[in-house]
C-alpha positions in Angstrom: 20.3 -49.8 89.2 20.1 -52.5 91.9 17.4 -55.2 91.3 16.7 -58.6 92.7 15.3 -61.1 90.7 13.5 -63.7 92.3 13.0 -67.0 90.8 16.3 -68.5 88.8 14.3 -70.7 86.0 14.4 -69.9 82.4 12.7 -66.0 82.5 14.5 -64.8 85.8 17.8 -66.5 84.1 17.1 -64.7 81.2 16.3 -61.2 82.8 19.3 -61.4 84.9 21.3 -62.0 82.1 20.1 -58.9 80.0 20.4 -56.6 83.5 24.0 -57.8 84.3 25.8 -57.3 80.9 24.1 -54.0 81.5 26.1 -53.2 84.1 23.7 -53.2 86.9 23.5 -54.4 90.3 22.1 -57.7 90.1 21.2 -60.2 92.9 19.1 -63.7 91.8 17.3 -65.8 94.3 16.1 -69.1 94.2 15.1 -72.4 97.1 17.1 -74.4 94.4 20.8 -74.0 95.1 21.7 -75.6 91.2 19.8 -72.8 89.7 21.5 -69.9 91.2 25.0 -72.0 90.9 23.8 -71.8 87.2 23.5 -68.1 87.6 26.5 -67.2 89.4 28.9 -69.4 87.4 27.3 -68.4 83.9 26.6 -64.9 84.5 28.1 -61.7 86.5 25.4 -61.6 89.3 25.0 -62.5 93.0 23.2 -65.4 94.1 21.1 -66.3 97.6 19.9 -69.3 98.0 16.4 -69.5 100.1 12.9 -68.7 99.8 11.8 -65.5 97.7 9.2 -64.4 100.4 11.0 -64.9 103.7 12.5 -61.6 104.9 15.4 -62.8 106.1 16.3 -64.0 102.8 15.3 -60.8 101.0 17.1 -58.7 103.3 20.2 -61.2 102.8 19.8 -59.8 99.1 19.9 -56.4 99.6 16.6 -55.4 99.5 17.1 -52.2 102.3 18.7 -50.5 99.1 17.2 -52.2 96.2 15.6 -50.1 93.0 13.3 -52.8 92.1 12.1 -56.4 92.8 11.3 -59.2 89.7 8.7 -62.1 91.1 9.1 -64.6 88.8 9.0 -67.8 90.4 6.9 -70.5 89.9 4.1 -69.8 92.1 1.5 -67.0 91.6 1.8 -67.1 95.7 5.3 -66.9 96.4 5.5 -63.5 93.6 2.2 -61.9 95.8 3.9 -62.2 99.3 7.6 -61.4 98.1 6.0 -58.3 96.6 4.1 -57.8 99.8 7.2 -57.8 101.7 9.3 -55.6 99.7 7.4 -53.0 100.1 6.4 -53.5 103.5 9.6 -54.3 105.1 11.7 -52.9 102.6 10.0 -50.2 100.6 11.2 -51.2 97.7 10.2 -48.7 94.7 9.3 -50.9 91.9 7.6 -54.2 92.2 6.8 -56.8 89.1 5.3 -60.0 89.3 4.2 -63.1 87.2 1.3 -64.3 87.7 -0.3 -67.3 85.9 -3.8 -68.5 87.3 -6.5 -66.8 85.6 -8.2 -66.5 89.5 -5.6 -63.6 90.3 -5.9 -62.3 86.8 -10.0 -61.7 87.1 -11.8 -58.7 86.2 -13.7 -57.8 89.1 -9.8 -57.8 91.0 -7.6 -55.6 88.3 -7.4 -53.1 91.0 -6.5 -55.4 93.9 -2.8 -55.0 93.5 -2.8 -51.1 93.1 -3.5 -50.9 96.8 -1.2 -50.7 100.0 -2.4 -54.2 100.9 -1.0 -55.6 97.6 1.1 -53.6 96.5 2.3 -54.9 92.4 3.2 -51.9 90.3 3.2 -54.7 87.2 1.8 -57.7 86.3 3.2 -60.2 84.0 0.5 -62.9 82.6 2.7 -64.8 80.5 -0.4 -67.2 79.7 -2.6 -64.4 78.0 0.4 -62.8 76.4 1.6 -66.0 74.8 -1.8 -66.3 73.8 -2.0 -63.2 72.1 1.1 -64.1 70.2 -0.5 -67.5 69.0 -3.4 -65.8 67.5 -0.7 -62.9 66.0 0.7 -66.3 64.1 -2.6 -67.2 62.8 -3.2 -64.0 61.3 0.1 -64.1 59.5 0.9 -67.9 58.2 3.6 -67.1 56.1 5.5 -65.7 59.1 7.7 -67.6 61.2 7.5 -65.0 63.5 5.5 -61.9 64.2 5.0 -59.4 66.9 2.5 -56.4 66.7 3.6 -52.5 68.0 2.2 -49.1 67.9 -1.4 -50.4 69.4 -2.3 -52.9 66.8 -1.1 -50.2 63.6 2.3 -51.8 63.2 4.0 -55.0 62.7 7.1 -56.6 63.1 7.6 -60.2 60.8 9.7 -62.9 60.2 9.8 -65.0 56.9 12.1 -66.9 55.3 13.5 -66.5 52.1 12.9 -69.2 49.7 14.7 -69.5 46.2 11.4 -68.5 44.8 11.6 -64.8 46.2 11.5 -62.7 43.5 13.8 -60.0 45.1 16.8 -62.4 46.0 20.1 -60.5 45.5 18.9 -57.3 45.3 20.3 -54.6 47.2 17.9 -53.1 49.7 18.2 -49.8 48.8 16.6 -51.0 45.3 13.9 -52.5 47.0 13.1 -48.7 48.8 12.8 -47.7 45.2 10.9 -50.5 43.7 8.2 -50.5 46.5 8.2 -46.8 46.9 4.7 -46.7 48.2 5.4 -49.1 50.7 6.6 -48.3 54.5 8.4 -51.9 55.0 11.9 -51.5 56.4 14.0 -54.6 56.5 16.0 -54.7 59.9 17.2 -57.3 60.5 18.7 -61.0 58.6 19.8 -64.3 59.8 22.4 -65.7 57.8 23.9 -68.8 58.6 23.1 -68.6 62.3 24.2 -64.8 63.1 21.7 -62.1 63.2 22.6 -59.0 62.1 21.6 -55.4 60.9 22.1 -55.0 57.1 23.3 -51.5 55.5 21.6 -50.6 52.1 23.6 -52.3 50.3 23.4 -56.0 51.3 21.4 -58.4 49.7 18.2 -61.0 50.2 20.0 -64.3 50.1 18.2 -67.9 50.2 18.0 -69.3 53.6 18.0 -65.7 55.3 15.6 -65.1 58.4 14.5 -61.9 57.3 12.9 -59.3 59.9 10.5 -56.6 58.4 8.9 -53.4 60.1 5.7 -52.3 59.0 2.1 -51.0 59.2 -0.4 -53.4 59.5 -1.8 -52.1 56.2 1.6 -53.3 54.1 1.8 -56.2 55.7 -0.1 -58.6 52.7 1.3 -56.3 49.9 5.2 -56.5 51.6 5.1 -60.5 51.6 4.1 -60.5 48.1 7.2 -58.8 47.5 8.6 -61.5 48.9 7.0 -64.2 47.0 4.7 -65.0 50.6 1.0 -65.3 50.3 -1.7 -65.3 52.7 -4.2 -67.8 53.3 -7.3 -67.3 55.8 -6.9 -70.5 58.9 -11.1 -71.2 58.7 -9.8 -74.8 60.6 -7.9 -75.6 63.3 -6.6 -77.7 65.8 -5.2 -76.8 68.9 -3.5 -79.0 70.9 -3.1 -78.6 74.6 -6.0 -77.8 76.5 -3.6 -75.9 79.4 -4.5 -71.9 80.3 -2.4 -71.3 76.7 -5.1 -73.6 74.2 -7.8 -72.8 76.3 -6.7 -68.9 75.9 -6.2 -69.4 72.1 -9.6 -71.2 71.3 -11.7 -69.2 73.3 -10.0 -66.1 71.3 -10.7 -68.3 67.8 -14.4 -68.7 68.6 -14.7 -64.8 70.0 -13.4 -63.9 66.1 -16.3 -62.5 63.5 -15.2 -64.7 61.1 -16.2 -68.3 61.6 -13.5 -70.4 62.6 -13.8 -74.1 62.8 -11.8 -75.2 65.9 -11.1 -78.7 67.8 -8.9 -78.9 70.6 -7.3 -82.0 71.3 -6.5 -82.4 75.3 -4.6 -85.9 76.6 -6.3 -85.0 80.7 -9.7 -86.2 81.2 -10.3 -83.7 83.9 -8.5 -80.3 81.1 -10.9 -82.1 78.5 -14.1 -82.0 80.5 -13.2 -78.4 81.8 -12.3 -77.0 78.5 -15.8 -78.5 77.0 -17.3 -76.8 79.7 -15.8 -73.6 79.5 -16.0 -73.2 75.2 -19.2 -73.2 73.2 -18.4 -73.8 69.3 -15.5 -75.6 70.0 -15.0 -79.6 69.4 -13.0 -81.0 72.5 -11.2 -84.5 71.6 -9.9 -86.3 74.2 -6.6 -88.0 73.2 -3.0 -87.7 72.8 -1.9 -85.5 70.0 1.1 -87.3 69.2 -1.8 -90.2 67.9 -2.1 -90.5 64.4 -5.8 -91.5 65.1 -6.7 -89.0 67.4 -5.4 -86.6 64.6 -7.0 -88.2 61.9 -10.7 -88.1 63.8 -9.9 -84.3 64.1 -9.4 -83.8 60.6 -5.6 -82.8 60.4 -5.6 -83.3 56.5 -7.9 -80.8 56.2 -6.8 -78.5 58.8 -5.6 -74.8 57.6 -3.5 -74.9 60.9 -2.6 -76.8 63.8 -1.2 -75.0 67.2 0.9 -77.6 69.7 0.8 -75.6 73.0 1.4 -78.4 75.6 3.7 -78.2 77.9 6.0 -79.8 76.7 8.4 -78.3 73.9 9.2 -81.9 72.2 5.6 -83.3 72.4 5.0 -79.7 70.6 7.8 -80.0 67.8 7.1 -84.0 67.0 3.1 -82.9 67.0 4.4 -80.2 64.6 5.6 -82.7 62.7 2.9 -85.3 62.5 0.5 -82.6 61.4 2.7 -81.8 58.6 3.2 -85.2 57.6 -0.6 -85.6 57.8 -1.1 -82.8 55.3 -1.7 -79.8 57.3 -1.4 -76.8 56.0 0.5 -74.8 58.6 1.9 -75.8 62.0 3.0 -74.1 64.9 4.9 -75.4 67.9 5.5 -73.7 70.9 9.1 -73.9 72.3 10.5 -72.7 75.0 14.1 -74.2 74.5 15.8 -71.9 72.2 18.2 -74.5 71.3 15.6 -76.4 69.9 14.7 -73.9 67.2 17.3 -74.4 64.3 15.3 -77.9 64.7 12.3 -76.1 62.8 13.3 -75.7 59.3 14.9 -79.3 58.8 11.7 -80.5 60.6 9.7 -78.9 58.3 7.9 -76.8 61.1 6.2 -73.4 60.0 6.8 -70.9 62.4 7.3 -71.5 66.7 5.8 -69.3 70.2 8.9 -68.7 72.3 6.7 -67.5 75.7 9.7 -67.8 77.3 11.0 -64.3 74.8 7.4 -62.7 74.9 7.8 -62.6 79.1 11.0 -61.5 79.3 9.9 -58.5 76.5 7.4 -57.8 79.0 9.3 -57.4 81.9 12.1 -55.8 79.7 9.6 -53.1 78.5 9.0 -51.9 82.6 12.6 -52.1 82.9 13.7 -50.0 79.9 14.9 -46.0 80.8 12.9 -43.7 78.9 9.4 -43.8 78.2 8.9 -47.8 76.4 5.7 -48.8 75.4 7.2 -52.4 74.1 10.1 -54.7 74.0 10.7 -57.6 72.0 13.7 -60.1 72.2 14.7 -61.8 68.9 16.3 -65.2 68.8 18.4 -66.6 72.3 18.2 -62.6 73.8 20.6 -61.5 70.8 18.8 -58.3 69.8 15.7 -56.0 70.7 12.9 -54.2 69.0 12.2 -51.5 71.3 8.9 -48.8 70.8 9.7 -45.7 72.7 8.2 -42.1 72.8 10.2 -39.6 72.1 10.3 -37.1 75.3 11.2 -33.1 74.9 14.6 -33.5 76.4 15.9 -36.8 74.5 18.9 -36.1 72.8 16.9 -37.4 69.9 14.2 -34.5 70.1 14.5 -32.0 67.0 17.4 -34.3 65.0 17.0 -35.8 61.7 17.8 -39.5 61.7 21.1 -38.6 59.6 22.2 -36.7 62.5 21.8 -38.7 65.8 24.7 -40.6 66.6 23.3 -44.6 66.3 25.1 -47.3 66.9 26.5 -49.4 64.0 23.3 -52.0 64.7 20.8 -49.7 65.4 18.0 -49.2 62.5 14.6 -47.3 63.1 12.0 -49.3 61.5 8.9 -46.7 61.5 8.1 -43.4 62.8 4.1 -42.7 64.0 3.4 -39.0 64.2 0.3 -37.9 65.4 -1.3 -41.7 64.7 0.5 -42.0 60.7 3.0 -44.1 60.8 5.9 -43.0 58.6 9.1 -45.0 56.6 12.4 -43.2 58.3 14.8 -41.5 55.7 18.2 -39.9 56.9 15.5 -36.6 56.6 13.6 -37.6 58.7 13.0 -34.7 62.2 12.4 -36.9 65.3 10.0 -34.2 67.0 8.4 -34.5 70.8 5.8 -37.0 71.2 6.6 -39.1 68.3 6.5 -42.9 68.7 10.0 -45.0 67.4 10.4 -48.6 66.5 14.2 -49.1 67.0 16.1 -52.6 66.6 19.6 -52.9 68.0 22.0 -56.1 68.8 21.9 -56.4 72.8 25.3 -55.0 73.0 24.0 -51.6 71.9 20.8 -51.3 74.2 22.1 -49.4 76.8 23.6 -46.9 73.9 19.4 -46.3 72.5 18.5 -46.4 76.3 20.9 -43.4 76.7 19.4 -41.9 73.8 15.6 -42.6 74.8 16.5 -41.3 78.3 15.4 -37.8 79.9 18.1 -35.6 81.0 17.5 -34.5 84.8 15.8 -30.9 84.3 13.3 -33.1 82.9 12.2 -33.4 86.3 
């Protein structure tokens, strides 16, 4: 597949990376010459320097043969016009862009872009989606990470394994018989840095990062397993009045159950908007990293505190500072990977990576076969892919025992007709049915092969 990516900063960096070691045709284009040196030198992709939307630039790229063009620059603008042009000049099949301002994202113009005058087959919002993932966080605070599939019906959680777990060094398969009645599947485990896919027989260890697949419905009962209880967030503080915190608050106030919020906002101007736009909600104006503008919001009391500024250190330091203040829970959004192993010495409860949650997104439109969702754990090093299972997969009418996975691969759940199912090697993978399937990166293009329709399908 040939695709351009236009827009070399942290997602199209990241997109291009997962497309080329995929062996596809992949060209990156940025105004900022370092950037697409970056690209070239780091990964196995072309590189044009020059502006996204001129046509001189994209036809420099390739774009007379291309499969698909990736907007992702900076501005909403620049993604709209390259699009435009694409298929215009170029007639380029498949069209994604990111767009950011809420203006473009409006109600009354969802259908805008469908049309022959703006022509976007997808649209990334990485604001609402990073968003959603905040309030996922809230609903799960003893997860460091979390991520919901199957419409709503199915989760996928990170917690870490304290020396209080009650199930430490016992073998997983045990753990299938001691929780018979529950459809958790472990898929993955971090341990000491590498991710990997454990077989039956490996152990829970202290310090792990342990992944779990399951229905919503499991979810409480699973971390008590694990020695994890819940506890309801009735207060908190969100700081950052951006399009993220004002996203997040407006979605805490929207919720049945009352939640007590303030948002803490360092612009004047984002303060007096974000009063303006929110009814229930307590605006502060003040620096979050200010032990008194904390204090006045209550952080001792607080259930949970979100820092969604712009800035990833701001966010971890703010992390901390809650903490220290007595806060319950905080979370810190981060969009440096590197900075992550910084969590648990810091004492930080669990982290957004938006920069992961875009990428899944465009990943999930990218994907062969028919992929509801993607998900990318840790710095790109694995994927949780949800898939439907078409009548000529080569997975159609096998058992799991007999289709030929890769060593990484594990099937977390299987929904048939809406019931969501724990896989066994017995298991028939039939037409329609809905997989969750982790793999390590290098064996996604193996489970895109096996997700993929044959060409009679046709």
């Amino acid at each position: 597949m040939k695709v351009i990516i236009c827009g070399a900063g942290q997602v199209g960096w990241q997109i291009a990376r997962h497309l080329s070691r995929e062996s596809n045709d992949v060209t990156v284009v940025d105004h900022d010459s370092n950037l697409v040196r970056l690209a070239t030198d780091t990964l196995d992709v072309q590189g044009i320097t020059g502006f996204a939307s001129y046509p001189d630039v994209l036809e420099r790229s390739g774009a007379q043969d291309a499969d698909m063009i990736i907007a992702a620059t900076h501005s909403d603008e620049v993604n709209i016009v390259t699009c435009q042009i694409a298929h215009s000049t170029f007639n380029i099949n498949r069209k994604i862009a990111r767009l950011r301002s809420q203006s473009y994202l409006g109600v009354l113009r969802s259908d805008t872009y469908q049309t022959e005058e703006l022509p976007i087959d997808v649209i990334i919002s990485p604001e609402r989606e990073v968003a959603e993932a905040a309030m996922n966080r809230l609903s799960a605070p003893a997860a460091f990470d979390i991520r919901t599939f199957m419409n709503g019906e199915a989760t996928l959680f990170g917690i870490h394994i304290a020396e209080d777990c009650p199930v430490v060094e016992t073998p997983l398969r045990q753990l299938t018989d001691m929780f018979s009645t529950l459809r958790s599947v472990v898929l993955a485990l971090r341990r000491d840095g590498l991710l990997f896919s454990p077989t039956p027989d490996d152990t829970l260890k202290v310090d792990d990062d342990c992944y779990v697949f399951t229905p919503v419905e499991d979810v409480e009962r699973t971390m008590k397993s694990m020695g994890k209880t819940q506890n309801l967030n009735e207060r908190v503080i969100v700081v950052g009045g951006g399009n993220v915190g004002l996203a997040v608050t407006k979605s805490l106030e929207s919720q049945k159950s009352h939640v007590r919020v303030k948002l803490i906002e360092k612009s004047r101007n984002r303060a007096e908007k974000a009063a303006g736009e929110l009814e229930r909600t307590v605006v502060l104006n003040g620096d979050g990293l200010d032990n008194a503008i904390l204090k006045e919001a209550g952080i001792s009391r607080a259930d949970a505190m979100l820092a969604v500024t712009d800035d990833d250190k701001t966010n971890l330091l703010t992390a901390v500072r809650a903490k220290a203040s007595g806060c319950t829970m905080a979370i810190a959004l981060i969009n440096d990977p590197t900075l992550v192993p910084l969590m648990q010495p810091l004492g930080i409860d669990a982290y957004i990576n938006p920069r992961a949650i875009t990428v899944g997104s465009i990943l999930r439109h990218i994907r062969l076969g028919r992929v509801n969702s993607v998900y990318s754990l840790g710095d790109s090093e694995a994927e949780v892919i949800e898939a439907e299972v078409l009548s000529t997969s080569p997975l159609a009418g096998q058992r799991v025992s007999e289709i030929d996975f890769p060593e990484s691969v594990r099937v977390g759940g299987v929904q048939k007709n809406g019931t969501i199912f724990r896989p066994t090697g017995k298991t028939r993978i039939e037409t329609g049915d809905i997989l969750a399937i982790f793999a390590i990166a290098r064996d996604v293009p193996e489970v895109e092969r096996l997700l993929q329709v044959s060409v009679d399908f046709f």
